[in-house]
matplotlib code that plots the C-alpha trace (Angstrom):
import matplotlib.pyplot as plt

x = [-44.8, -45.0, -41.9, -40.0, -40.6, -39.8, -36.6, -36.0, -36.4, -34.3, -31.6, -31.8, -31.9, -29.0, -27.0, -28.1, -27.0, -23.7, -23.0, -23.7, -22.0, -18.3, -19.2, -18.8, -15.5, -13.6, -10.1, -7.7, -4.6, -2.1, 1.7, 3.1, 6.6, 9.9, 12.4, 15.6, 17.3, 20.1, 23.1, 26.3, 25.8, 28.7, 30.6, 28.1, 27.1, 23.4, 22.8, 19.5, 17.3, 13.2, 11.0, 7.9, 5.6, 3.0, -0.1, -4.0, -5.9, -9.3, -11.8, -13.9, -13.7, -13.5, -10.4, -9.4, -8.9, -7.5, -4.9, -4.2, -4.0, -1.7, 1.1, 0.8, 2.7, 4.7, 6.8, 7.0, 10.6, 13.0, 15.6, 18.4, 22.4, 23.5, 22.7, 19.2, 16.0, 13.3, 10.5, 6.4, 4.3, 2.3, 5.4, 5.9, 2.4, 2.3, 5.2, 3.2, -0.2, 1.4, 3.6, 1.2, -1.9, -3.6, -7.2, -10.1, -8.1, -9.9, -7.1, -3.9, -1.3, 1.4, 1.9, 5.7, 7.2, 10.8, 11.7, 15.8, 18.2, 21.7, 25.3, 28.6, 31.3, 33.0, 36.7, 38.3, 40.9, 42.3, 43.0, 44.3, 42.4, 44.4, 43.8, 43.7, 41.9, 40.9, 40.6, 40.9, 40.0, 40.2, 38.2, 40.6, 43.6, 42.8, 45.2, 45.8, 47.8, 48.4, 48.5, 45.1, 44.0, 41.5, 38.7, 38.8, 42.3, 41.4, 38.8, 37.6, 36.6, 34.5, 34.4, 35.9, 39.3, 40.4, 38.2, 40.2, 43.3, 42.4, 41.9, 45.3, 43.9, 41.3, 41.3, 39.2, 36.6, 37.6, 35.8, 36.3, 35.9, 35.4, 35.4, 37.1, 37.0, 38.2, 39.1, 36.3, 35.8, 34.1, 33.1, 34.4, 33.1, 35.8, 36.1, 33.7, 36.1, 34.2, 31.4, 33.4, 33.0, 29.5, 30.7, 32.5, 31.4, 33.0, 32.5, 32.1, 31.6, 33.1, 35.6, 35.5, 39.0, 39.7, 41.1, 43.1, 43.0, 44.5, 44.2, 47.5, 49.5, 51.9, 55.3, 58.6, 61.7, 64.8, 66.1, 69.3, 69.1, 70.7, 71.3, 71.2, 72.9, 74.7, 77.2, 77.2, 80.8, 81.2, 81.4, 77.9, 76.7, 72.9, 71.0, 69.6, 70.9, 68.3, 64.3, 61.9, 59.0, 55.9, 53.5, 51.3, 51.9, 50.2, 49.9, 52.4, 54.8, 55.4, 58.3, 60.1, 59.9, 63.8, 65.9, 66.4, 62.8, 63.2, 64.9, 64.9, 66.3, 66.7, 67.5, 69.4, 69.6, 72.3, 70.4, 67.6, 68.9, 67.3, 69.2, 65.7, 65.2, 61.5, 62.3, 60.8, 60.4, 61.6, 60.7, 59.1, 57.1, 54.4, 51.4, 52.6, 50.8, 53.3, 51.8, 54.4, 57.8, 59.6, 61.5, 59.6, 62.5, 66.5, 69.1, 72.3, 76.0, 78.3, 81.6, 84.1]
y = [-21.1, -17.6, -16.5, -19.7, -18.7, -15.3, -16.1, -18.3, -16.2, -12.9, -15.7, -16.4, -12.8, -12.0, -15.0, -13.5, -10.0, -11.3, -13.3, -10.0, -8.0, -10.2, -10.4, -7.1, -5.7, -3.0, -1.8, -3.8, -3.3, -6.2, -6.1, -8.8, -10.0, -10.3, -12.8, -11.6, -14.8, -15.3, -13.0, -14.5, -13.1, -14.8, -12.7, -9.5, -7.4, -6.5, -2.7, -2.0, -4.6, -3.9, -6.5, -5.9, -4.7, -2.9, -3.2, -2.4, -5.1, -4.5, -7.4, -9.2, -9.6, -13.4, -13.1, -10.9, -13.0, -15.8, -13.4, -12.5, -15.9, -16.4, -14.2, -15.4, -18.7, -17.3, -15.0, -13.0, -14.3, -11.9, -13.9, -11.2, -11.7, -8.4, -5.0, -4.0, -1.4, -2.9, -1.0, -1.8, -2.3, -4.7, -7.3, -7.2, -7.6, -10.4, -12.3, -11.9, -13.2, -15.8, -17.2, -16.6, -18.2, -14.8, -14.9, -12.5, -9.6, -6.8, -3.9, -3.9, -1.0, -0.2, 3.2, 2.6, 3.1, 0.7, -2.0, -1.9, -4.4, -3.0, -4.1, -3.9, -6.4, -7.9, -8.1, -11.5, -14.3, -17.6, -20.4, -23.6, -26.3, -29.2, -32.8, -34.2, -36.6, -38.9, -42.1, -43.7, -47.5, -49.6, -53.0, -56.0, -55.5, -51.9, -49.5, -45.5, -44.9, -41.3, -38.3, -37.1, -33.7, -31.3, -29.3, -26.2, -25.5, -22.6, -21.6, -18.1, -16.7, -13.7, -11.0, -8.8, -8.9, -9.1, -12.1, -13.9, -12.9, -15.5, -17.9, -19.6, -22.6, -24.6, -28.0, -31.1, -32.7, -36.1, -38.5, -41.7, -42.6, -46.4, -49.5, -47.7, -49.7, -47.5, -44.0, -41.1, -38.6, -37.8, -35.3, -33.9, -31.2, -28.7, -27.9, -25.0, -22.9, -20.0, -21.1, -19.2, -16.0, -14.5, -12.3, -14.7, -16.9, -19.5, -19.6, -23.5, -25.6, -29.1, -29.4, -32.4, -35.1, -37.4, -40.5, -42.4, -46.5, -49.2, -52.8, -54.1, -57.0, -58.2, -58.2, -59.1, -57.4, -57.8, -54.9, -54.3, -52.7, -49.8, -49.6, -46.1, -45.0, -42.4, -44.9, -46.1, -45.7, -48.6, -52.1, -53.6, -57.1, -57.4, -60.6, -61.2, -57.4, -58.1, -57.7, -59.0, -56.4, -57.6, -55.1, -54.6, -52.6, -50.7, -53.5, -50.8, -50.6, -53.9, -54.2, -50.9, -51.8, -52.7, -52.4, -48.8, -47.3, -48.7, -47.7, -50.2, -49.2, -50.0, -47.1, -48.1, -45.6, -46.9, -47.8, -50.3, -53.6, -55.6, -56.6, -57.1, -54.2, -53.0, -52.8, -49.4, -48.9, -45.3, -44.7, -47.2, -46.7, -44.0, -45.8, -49.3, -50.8, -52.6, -56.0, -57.3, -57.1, -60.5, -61.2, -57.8, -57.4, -57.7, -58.8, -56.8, -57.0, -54.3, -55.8, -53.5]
z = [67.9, 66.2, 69.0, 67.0, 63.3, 64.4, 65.9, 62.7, 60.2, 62.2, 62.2, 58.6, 57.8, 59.9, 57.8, 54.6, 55.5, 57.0, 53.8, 52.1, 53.5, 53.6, 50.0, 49.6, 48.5, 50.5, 51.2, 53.4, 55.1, 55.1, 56.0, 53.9, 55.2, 53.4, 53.2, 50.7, 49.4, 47.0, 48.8, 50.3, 53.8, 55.4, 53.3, 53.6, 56.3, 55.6, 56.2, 55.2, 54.4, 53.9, 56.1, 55.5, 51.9, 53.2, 50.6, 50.4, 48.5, 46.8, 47.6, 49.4, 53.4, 52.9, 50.9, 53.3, 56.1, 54.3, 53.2, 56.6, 57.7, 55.0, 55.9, 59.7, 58.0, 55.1, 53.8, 50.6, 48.9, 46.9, 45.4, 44.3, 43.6, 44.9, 46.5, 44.9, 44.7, 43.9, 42.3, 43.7, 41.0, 38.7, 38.1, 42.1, 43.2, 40.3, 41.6, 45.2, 44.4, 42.4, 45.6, 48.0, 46.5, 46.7, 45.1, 44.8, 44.6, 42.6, 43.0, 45.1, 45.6, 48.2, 49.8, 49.2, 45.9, 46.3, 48.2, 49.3, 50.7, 50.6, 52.2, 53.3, 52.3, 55.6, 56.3, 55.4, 56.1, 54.1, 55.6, 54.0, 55.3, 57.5, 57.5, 61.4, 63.4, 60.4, 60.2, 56.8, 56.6, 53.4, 52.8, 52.5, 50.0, 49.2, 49.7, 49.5, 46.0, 46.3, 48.2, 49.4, 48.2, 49.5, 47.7, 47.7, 49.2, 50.9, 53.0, 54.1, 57.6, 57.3, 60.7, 62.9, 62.2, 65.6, 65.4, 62.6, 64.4, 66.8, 64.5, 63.5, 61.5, 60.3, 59.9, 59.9, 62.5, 64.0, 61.5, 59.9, 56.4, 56.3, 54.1, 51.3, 48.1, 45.5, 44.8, 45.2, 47.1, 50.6, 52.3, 55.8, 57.9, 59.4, 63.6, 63.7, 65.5, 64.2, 66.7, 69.7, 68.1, 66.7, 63.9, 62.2, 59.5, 56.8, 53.1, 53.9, 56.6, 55.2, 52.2, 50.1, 49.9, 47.3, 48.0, 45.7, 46.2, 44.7, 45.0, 47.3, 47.4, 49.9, 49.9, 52.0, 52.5, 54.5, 55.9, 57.8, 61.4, 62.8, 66.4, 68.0, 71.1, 72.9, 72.9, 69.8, 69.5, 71.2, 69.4, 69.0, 67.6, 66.8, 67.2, 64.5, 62.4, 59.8, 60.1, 57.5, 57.0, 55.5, 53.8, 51.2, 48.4, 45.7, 42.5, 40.3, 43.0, 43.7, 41.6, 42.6, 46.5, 47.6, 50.6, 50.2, 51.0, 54.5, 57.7, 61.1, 63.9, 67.8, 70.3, 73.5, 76.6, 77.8, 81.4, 80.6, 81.7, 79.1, 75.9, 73.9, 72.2, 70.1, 66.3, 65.2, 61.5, 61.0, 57.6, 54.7, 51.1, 51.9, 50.1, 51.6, 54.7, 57.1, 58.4, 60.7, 61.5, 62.3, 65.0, 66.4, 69.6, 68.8, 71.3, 71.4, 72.8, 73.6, 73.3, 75.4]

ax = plt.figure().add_subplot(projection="3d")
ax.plot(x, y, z, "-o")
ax.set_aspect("equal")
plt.show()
């Protein structure tokens, strides 16, 4: 029974002394790490950038090791807008404590006096951005209205420039932009190109389209078809030589539409024994949607 109360009360001292003792302050190292935020580095080259604030803190051990446990997980973050030196002191350590959730500190100092991040401004290349590979679907009688414009119009490439020179274009990622019910924009992301190439990198990676829209209504017109032919020097009688194209229209264009904004034509080859020809529609109103083209096939005759 005495061995017990013995061992009990060396454990309880050796508690009390530990306690103690952590609660004493002392000097400790601690590397803090550094994250710089707020610089364009597509467009830089960093060439000296700090990484780590190296700092001894005045306090207790317990504070100590939730410090270091601390900086295991996060970073210290410098927001800057160009190439900077930073001075260490109060403000700094301040800004520190304060974004790390440091507490218990009785005295902290660095054995650096500046913190730098510096860099070098990479070569460059514009590009105007292309529109392929998208598909643009309206909702029932909607219609485009306009011409389609991209934001920004030019894009940069930042890199080697034997890099760039291997770059010819940019333009857009196969998408589809659907159930459009009126104008606005949306936004598409470019081919990364850039990808093939590690030095190089874009000042954006999508660029933003507008789409005009305007309610459509549908509309008829007779046009007059051309036949096309090596031989068409030769005497030629169409059956029928008129096509009625339906389409829908923008609402502010319906009265304008006429014969003249369209072109039909047939194309013979002169070998193909068939004498029903496909009527292609060679060129039409450019915010108009063509719904059908009746009779779609046209007999011919050559009369010799």
């Amino acid at each position: 029974m005495r061995h017990r109360h013995f061992w009990i009360i060396l454990f309880l001292t050796a508690v009390v002394w530990f306690v103690f003792a952590m609660s004493e302050h002392g000097d400790y190292s601690l590397d803090v790490p550094i994250r710089w935020t707020g610089v364009d580095t597509n467009s830089l080259i960093v060439t000296q950038a700090d990484t780590v604030l190296p700092l001894v803190i005045t306090s207790n051990c317990f504070n100590a090791i939730d410090r270091y446990l601390t900086v295991r997980k996060k970073a210290f973050i410098i927001s800057i807008s160009s190439d900077t030196v930073v001075k260490v002191g109060k403000p700094l350590f301040d800004d520190l404590c304060r974004q790390l959730g440091f507490s218990g500190v009785h005295d902290i100092a660095s054995p650096v006096e500046t913190l730098t991040f510096a860099t070098t401004e990479r070569r460059r290349r514009a590009y105007v951005p292309q529109l392929r590979d998208v598909d643009f679907i309206f909702a029932g009688q909607v219609g485009l209205s306009g011409s389609p414009t991209l934001q920004p119009d030019t894009v940069w490439l930042y890199g080697d420039p034997r890099s760039l020179q291997r770059i010819p274009e940019l333009y857009t990622a196969p998408a589809a932009v659907a159930n459009i019910t009126d104008s606005g924009y949306y936004m598409l992301a470019l081919e990364p190109v850039w990808e093939k190439y590690h030095d190089v990198r874009p000042s954006t990676d999508s660029v933003r389209i507008f789409i005009p829209a305007e309610r459509q209504v549908e509309t008829t017109v007779s046009v007059p078809v051309k036949f096309m032919s090596e031989y068409a020097h030769q005497q030629v009688r169409l059956y029928p030589d008129h096509v009625n194209v339906t389409l829908w229209v923008p609402v502010h264009d319906y009265e304008l539409v006429s014969e003249s904004h369209f072109e039909a034509v047939v194309r013979y080859d002169g070998v193909s024994p068939t004498t029903d020809l496909p009527v292609l529609i060679t060129r039409f109103p450019a915010q108009s949607r063509i719904k059908s083209v009746n009779p779609s096939t046209i007999s011919f005759v050559i009369i010799k």
